[in-house]
C-alpha positions, 0 to 999 in steps of 0.5 A, a space after each residue: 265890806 264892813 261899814 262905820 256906823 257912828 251913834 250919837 252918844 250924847 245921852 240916851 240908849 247908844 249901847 244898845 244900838 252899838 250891841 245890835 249893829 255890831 251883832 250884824 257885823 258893823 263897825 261901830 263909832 261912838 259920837 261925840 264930836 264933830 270930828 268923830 262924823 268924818 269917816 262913818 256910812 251912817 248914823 243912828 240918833 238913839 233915843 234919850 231926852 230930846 231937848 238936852 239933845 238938842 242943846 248937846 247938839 248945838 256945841 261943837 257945830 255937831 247938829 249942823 255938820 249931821 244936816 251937812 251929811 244928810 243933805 249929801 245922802 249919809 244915810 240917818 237912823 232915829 229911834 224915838 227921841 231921835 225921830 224928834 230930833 229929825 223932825 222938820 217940826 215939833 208939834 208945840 213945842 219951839 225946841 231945836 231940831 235937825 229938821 231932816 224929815 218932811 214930818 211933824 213930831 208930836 212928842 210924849 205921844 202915848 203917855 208918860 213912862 208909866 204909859 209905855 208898852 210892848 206891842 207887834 207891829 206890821 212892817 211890810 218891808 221888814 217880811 210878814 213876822 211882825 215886829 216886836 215894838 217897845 214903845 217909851 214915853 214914845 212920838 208919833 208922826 202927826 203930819 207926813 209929806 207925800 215924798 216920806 214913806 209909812 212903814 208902820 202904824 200902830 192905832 192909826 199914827 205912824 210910828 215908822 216912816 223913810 224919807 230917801 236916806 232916812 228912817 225914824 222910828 217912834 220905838 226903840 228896835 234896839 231894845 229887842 233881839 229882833 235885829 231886821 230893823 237895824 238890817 234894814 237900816 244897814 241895806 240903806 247903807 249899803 244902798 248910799 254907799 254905792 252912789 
């Protein structure tokens, strides 16, 4: 069966998500409105600004429907700015967020754009071919609750990680043809769906 996957299109590199799923044989909704939640099996929060998100986020009574669907298993996909965005905390900083995951974000963690990079990353659950991560003015996970499960590391930070129905990545997937990580994403999809 086909399944509706919205993207947050506030800002931020929603087109390429769209391209990746719709490779995979999704459905893609692009969203914008709060209304535009209501008939989708999964989302993605793209990477982007995350403070402007989180200010575009709070019109519309938007980011309190997306914590409304997470809390009844919609399954929830961050990619950089959106991994912050589902962050319960963010280290020094007082900036709004969806506060869906056990973790603490450390924002801009590897350095400003000039400092962004390419690198292979071990991601067991992905298969043993390691996966091509493009790191962006990218967060790390500094603080992780025992019930959130590490996906990837890169020099000791976890930079991937699951909570239930829920991943977030420091990286942006969508940025390389290697599409296992949203395939991953639609499996929980599909896993929910079921329930």
């Amino acid at each position: 069966m086909k399944r509706r996957i919205g993207v947050l299109a506030l800002q931020g590199a929603f087109r390429e998500h769209r391209i990746a799923l719709e490779s995979l044989g999704a459905e893609v909704v692009e969203v914008r409105k709060s209304s535009e939640l209501d008939q989708i099996d999964g989302l993605i929060i793209p990477g982007g600004e995350s403070t402007t998100m989180g200010k575009l986020m709070q019109v519309d009574g938007l980011g309190d429907k997306i914590k409304d669907l997470a809390g009844k298993d919609l399954p929830i996909f961050g990619t950089c700015a959106g991994m912050i965005m589902m962050s319960k905390k963010i280290s020094n900083s007082q900036q709004y967020s969806l506060e869906l995951m056990d973790v603490t974000a450390e924002r801009n963690a590897f350095g400003r754009q000039i400092a962004s990079f390419e690198t292979d990353l071990n991601v067991p659950a992905l298969g043993s071919e390691p996966v091509r991560a493009v790191f962006i003015r990218a967060p790390y996970i500094k603080d992780i609750a025992p019930n959130v499960g590490i996906l990837a590391e890169y020099e000791g930070k976890v930079v991937f990680a699951r909570q239930g129905n829920m991943i977030a990545s420091a990286f942006h997937p969508e940025l390389t043809p290697d599409r296992r990580v949203h395939q991953y994403f639609l499996d929980i999809v599909e896993e929910y769906a079921g329930k």
